[in-house]
C-alpha positions in Angstrom: 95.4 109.7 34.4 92.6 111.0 37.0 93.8 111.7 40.6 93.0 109.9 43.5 90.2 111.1 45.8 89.8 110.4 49.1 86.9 108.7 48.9 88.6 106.2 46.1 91.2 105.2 49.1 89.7 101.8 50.3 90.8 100.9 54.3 90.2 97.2 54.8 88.0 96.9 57.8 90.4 95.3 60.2 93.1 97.8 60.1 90.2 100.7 61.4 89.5 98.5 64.0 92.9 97.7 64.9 93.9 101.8 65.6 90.6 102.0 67.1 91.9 99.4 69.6 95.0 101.3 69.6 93.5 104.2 71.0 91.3 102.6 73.5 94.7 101.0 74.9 96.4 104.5 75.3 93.7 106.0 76.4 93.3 103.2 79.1 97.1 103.7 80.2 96.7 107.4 80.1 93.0 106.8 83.1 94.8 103.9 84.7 98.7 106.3 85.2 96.6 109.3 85.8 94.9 107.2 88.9 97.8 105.9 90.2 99.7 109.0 90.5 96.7 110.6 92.3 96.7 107.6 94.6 100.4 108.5 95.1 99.4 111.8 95.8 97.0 111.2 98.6 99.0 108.7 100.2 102.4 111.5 100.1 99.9 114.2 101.4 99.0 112.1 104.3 102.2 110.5 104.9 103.8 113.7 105.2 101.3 115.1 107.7 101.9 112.1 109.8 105.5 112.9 109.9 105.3 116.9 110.4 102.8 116.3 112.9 105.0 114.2 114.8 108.0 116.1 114.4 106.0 119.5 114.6 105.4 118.2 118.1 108.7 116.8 119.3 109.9 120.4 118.5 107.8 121.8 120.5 108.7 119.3 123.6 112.2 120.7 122.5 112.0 124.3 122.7 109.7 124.0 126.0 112.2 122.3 128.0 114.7 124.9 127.3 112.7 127.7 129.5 111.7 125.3 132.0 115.2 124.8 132.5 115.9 128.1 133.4 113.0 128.3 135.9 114.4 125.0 137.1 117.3 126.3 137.5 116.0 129.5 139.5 114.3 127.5 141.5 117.0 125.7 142.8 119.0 128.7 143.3 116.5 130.4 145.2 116.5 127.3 147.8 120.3 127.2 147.9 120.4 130.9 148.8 117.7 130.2 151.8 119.7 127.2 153.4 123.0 128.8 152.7 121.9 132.4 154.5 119.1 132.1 156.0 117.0 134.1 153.7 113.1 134.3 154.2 111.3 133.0 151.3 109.5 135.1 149.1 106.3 133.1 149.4 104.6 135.0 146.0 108.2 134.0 144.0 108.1 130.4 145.0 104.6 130.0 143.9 105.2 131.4 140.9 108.1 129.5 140.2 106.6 126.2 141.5 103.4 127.2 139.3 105.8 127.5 136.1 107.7 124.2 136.6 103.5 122.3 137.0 102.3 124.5 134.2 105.1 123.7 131.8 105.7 119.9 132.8 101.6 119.3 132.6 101.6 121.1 129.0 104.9 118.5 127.5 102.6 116.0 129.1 99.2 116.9 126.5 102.0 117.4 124.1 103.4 113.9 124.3 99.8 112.6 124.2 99.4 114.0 120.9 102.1 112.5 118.9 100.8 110.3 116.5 101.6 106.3 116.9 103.7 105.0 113.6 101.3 103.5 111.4 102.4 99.9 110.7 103.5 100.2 107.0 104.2 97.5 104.5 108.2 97.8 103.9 109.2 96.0 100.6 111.6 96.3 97.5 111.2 99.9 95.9 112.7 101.2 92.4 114.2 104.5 93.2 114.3 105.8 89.4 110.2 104.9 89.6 110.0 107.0 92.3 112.0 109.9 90.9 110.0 109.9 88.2 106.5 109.7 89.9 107.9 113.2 92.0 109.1 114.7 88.6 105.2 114.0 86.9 103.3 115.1 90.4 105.7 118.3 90.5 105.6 119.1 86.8 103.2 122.2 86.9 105.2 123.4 90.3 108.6 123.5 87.8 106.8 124.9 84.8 105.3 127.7 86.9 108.6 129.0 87.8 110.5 128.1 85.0 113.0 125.7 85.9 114.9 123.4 83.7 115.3 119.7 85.4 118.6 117.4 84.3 117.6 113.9 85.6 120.4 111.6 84.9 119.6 108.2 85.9 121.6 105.1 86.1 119.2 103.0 83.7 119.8 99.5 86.0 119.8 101.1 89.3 119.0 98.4 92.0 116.2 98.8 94.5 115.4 99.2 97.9 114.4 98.2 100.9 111.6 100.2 102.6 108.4 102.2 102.5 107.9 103.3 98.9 105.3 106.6 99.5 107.5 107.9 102.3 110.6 107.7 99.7 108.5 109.4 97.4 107.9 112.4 100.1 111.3 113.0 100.9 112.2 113.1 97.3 109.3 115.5 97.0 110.4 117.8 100.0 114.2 118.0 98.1 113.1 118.9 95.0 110.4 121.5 96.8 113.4 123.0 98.7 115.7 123.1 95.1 112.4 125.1 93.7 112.7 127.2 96.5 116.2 127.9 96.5 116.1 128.8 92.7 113.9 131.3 93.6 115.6 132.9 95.7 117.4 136.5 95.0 121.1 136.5 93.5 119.9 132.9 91.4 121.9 133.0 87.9 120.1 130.4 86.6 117.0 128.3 87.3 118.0 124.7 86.6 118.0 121.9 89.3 119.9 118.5 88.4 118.6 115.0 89.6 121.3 112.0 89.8 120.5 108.5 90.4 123.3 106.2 90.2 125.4 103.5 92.8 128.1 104.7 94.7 131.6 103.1 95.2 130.5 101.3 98.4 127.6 99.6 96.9 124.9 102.2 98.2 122.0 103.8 96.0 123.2 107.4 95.6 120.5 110.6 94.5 121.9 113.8 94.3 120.1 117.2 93.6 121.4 119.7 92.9 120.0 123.5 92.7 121.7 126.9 91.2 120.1 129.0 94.1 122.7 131.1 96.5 123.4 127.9 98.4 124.1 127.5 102.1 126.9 128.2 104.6 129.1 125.3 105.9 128.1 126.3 108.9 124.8 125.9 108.5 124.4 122.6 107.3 123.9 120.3 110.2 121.1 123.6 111.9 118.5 123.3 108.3 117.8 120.0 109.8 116.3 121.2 113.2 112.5 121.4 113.7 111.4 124.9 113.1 115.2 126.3 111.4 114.8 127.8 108.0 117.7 129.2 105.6 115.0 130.5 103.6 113.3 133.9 104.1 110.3 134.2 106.3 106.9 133.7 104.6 103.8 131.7 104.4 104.2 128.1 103.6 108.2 128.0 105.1 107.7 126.1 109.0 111.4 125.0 108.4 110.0 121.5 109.4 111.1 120.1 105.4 114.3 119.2 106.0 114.2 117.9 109.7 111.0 115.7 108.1 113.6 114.1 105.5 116.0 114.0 108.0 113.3 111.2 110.2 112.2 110.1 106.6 115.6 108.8 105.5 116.5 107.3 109.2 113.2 105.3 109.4 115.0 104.2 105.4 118.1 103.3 107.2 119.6 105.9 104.8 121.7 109.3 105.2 121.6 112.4 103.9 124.9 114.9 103.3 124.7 118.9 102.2 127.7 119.8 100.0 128.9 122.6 98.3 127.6 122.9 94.2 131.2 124.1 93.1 130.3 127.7 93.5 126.9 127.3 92.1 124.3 126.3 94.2 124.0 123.2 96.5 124.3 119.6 96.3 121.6 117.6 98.3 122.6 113.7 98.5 121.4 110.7 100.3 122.1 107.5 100.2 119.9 104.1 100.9 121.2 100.3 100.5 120.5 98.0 98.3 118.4 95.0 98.0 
């Protein structure tokens, strides 16, 4: 009994056009989920310079006030030392002083100017897991680069919620961006960061990441969420603005956000949001 060729194998016509179709479909999912995610991407990248700028600023006003409180303060003790013993003014010193206090208060002045007004932004139901996952895709050359392992363990029926959906997708970013970072750090036994999504006892949407970098002091956890306060070491790239961005991020959420200890390994980042 002769063999088979290839060419003896007959395909009836409408099953070549069916995979045909087949492909064209994936191929269509694969342009349209490539689009969307860049869409995603612009809208995080602009979203989060919206919030740095603002909070970049605010800083600022912040950490100015605290000299011009000092010169304030001189000031006033310098004019209680002249009506309390009759001391002749230093003319040059009170101008100086006086020129500080108009030079300082004029320059929180352009400095409040240039705070950005809140855009008005459509608020609606958001699937968490969705935007988990959307961060995990954008992120996934960031991971592979330095060689971390992610554990995402997600409640499959998680319920939504309430809010803006790209600025929950930028503070999930800046998490997972300051797990990569902690990984890296020196002392780091492993380079693996966990992602749990799941409802907590009191009825709240719980995500929890955690990293395996050196994790951070107990008395530090309340100062990585100041403008311009970094645990990290000093480089390019590290403003220390991340955290005190997901800090505004989760409050405009109605959400809140906890540090605790990994269990001697790492650190456990979790915040909560309520439910639809």
């Amino acid at each position: 009994m002769s063999e088979l060729s290839t060419s003896d194998i007959k395909v009836p016509l409408h099953t070549l056009e069916c995979a045909s179709e087949c492909q064209l479909v994936d191929f269509q999912k694969r342009q349209y989920e490539k689009a969307r995610l860049n869409v995603i991407r612009a809208r995080m990248a602009e979203t989060e310079m919206e919030y740095r700028t603002r909070e970049m600023i605010d800083g600022a006003l912040y950490l100015l006030q605290a000299p011009l409180n000092v010169i304030q303060a001189m000031s006033n003790n310098m004019e209680r030392q002249i009506c309390e013993h009759k001391v002749e003014l230093c003319v040059p010193m009170e101008c100086a002083i006086e020129e500080a206090l108009v030079s300082g208060e004029s320059a929180k002045k352009r400095l409040s100017l240039a705070i950005p007004e809140k855009k008005s932004i459509v608020h609606g139901p958001v699937n968490v897991n969705e935007g988990i996952r959307d961060c995990l895709v954008i992120m996934a050359d960031q991971l592979a680069a330095a060689g971390i392992v992610v554990d995402w363990r997600a409640k499959p029926d998680l319920a939504m919620t309430y809010g803006d959906e790209i600025g929950l997708r930028v503070l999930l970013r800046i998490l997972l961006d300051n797990a990569i970072t902690a990984v890296a750090q020196d002392g780091t036994r492993a380079r693996e960061v966990g992602v749990i999504s799941r409802m907590a006892e009191d009825g709240l949407i719980e995500v929890c990441i955690h990293d395996t970098g050196p994790g951070i002091d107990r008395a530090l956890r309340t100062k990585v969420f100041e403008p311009f306060y970094t645990a990290w070491s000093e480089g390019p790239h590290r403003s220390g603005m991340g955290l005190a961005i997901a800090h505004q991020i989760l409050s405009d959420l109605h959400g809140e956000i906890e540090i605790r200890d990994g269990g001697g390994i790492g650190t456990f980042v979790s915040f909560t949001l309520p439910a639809c």
